[in-house]
N, C-alpha and C positions, 0 to 999 in steps of 0.2 A: 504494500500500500504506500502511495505516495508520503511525503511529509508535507507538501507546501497545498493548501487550496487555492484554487483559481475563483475567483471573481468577478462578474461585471456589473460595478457601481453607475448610477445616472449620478454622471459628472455635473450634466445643469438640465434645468426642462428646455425641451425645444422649441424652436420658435418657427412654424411652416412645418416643413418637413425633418425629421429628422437629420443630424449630420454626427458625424463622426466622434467629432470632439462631443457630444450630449453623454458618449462613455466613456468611461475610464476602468482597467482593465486593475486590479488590486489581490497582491496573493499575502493569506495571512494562511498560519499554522494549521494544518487539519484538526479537528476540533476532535474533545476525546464524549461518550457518552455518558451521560450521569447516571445517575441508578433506574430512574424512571423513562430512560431515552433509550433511541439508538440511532447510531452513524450509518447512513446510505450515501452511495458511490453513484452519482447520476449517469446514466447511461444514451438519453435521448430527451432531449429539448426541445420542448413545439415553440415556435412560433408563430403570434396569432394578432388579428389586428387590436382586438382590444387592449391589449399591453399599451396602444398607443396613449389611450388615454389615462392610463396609468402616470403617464412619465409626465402629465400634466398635472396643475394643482384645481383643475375647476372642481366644485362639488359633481359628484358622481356617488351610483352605488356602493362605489368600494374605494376605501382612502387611496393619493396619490403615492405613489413608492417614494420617499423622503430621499433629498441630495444627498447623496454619497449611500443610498441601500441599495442591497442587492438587489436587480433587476427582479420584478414577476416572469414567473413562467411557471409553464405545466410540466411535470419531466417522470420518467419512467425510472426508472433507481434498483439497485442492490444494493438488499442488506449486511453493511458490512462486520458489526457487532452491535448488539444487542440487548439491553438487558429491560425487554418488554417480553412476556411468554408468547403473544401473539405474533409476533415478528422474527423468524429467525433468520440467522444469518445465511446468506445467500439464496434469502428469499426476494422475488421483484415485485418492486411494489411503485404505485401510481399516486403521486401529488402534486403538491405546489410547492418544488425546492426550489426555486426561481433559478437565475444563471450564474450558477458556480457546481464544482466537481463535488464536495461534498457536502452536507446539512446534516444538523442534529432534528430530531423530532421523535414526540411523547406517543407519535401514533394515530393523533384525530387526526379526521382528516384523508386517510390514507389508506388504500385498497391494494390488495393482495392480487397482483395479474398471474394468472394461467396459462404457461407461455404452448402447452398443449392445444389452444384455441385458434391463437394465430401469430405472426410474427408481435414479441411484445410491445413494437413503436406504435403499433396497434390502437393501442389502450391509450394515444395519444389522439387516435382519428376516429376511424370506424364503432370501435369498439371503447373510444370516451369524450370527451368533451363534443366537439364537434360531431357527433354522431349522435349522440344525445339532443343535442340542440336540434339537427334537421329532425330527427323523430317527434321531437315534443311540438314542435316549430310548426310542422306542416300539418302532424294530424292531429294536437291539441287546439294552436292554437288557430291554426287554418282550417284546421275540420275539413280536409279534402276530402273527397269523395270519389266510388267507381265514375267513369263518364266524363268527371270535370276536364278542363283544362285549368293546369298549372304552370304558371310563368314562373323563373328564375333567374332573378339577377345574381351576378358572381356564379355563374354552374358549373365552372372550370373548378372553385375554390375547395378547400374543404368541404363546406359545412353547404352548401349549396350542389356540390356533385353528387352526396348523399341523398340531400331534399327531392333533388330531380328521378334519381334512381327509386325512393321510397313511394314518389307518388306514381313511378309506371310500376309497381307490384302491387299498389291495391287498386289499378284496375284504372291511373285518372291518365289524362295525356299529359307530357311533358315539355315546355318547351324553356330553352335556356338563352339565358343573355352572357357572350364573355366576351373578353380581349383579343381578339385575334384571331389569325382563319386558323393557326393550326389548334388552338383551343376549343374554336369550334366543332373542327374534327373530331376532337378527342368525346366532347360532350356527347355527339348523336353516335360514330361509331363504335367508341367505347363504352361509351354509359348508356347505352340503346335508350336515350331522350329523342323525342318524335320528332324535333325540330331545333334550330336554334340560329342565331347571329351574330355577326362581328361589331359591336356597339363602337369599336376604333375604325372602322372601314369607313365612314363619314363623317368625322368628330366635328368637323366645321359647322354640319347642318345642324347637331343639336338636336334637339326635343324633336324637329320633324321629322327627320331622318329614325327615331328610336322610336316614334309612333308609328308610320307607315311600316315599319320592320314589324311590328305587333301585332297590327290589322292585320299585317298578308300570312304572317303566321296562326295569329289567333283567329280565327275569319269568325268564328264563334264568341270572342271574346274569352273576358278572363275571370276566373272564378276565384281563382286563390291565384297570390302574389305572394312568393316569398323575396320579399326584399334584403338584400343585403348590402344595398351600393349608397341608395339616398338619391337627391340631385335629380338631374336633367331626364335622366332614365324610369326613375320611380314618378315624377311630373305625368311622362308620356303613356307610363304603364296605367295610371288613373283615369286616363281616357277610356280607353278598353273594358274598366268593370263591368262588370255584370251586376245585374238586380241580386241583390243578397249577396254579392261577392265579398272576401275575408282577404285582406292584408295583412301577412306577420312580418312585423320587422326584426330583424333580426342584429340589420347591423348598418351604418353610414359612413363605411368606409372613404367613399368620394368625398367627404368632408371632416375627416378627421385631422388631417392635415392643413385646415383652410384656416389661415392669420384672423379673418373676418369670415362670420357664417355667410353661405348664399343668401339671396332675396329670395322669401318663403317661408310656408309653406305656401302655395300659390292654387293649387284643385282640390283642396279639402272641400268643395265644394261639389265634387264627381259622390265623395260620401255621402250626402244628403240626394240625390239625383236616384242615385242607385241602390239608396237607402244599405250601403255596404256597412260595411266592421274597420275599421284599423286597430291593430295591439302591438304595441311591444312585448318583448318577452325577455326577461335571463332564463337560463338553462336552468341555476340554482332553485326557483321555485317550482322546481317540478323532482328536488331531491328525494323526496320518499317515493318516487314511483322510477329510480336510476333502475333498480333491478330489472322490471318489467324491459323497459328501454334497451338496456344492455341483453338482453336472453332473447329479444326478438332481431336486434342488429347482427348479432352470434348466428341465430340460428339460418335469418338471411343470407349472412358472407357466408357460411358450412354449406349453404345450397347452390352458391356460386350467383345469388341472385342482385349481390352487391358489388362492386369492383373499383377500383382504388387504385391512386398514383400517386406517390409522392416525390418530392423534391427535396433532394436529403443534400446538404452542408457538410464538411467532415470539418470536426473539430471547433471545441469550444471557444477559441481567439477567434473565430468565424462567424461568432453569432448575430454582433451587430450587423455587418453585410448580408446576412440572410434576414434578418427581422426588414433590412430598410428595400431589400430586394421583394419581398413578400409586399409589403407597403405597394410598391410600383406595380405590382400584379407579374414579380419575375416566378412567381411559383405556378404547377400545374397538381392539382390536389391537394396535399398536406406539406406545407414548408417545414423541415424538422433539422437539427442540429445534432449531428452524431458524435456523442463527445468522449462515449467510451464504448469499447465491445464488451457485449455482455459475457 
């Protein structure tokens, strides 16, 4: 086992876009376990956009990470000593050690992966956070249905390749909004989604360009909108509703990075029209029902009925460049950080 941990502290919050200098890179002593602890050796680091607003101080659901602490993150781990009976050592397990090689923890918090089920970075996608979220996302809080059509913004992403793949298994149609022609590829002939578009292929036209792409795919319109972008695109996609149509938002990645918000919200008035639903959602309030979520995601990817790509990073001094490359839409399904072999 090493002696020194690695670190990545937020050097300062960012202003725009993330840069470089906002880390700082800090290696202090590996830390020893106390009686009621035990030390885990991180294995695999997701990065995800919500971190973004971490590294900010606005009020939000969850404090901002303070200057100079260790970065948020979700990470996959072995255990390396232990002295909790539930935890033994060189067993892997799934938390929030944020970005550094090793953490101490008392155990909340923290689930026992089954590296039997599937590859364990796994428990970073399909089988946890973001898999969780598309599940809860589309049939809780979208309540999709056999028949419907489902649009997806980000379907290349995580948590949106999922959403898209989950609504063509019970039965609704799929269609996906990404970045680029080859992402589009990947959405209809990898993720057998009905349809989909290059929202960059006209960027100059804007909203008209992203509605006309909607109409000729949706020719029916839209019943469920799982949003995860915000902006010019979710504007367009409200045209499209349907009578009794559900939006879950999920995430507004397009303006996460924006110095000053857009002008908006501008068609909340399509929801009175079409007498539709808007929600947000965290994944967290749907914690007492992770098991049901996770045993049906399980049981989907064992049927080959789910399928997944990630975009893996090697090495922990690498993570900032993957966190700001994900930011830009440089990932195709799961952006992760491989910082140790299991």
């Amino acid at each position: 086992m090493a002696s020194v941990n690695r670190q990545w502290l937020l050097a300062s919050r960012p202003v725009g876009f993330p840069q470089a200098s906002d880390f700082r890179l800090a290696e202090t002593p590996v830390p020893k376990p106390g009686p009621d602890q035990m030390l885990v050796r991180t294995l695999w680091l997701s990065v995800d956009p919500y971190m973004r607003g971490r590294m900010s101080d606005r009020k939000s659901y969850a404090a901002p990470v303070p200057i100079n602490g260790v970065l948020e993150g979700g990470t996959v781990a072995r255990v390396e000593a232990s002295n909790l009976p539930k935890f033994k050592a060189g067993a892997i397990v799934e938390s929030r050690f944020g970005w550094q090689d090793y953490a101490l923890s008392d155990g909340k918090g923290v689930r026992i992966v089954d590296p039997s089920l599937a590859p364990v970075q796994t428990a970073l996608f399909v089988l946890g956070m973001p898999g969780l979220t598309a599940y809860f996302g589309l049939l809780d809080i979208g309540q999709a249905k056999p028949g419907e059509t489902v649009l997806v913004s980000g379907a290349a992403g995580a948590v949106g390749s999922l959403a898209g793949q989950i609504a063509k298994i019970i039965g609704a149609r799929a269609v996906g909004i990404a970045g680029g022609a080859d992402k589009v590829r990947h959405v209809v002939k990898d993720l057998g989604f009905d349809a989909a578009f290059d929202y960059k292929a006209a960027r100059d036209s804007g909203a008209a360009y992203y509605s006309a792409e909607i109409g000729r795919l949706c020719p029916q319109g839209v019943d469920v909108y799982f949003d995860n972008v915000g902006g010019e695109i979710t504007d367009a996609a409200f045209i499209h509703l349907n009578d009794r149509a559900r939006v879950a938002v999920c995430g507004q990645i397009s303006q996460y990075n924006a110095e000053q918000p857009e002008l908006g919200p501008r068609l909340l008035g399509q929801l009175v029209v079409k007498r539709a639903r808007a929600e947000g959602f965290l994944v967290f309030q749907f914690a007492s029902r992770y098991a049901e979520g996770l045993n049906r995601m399980a049981e989907w990817l064992k049927a080959g009925k789910l399928k997944y790509r990630e975009t893996i990073t090697e090495g922990l001094e690498h993570a900032p460049g993957a966190f700001m490359s994900m930011l830009r839409g440089g990932n195709v399904g799961k952006a992760l950080v491989k910082v140790a072999d299991g």
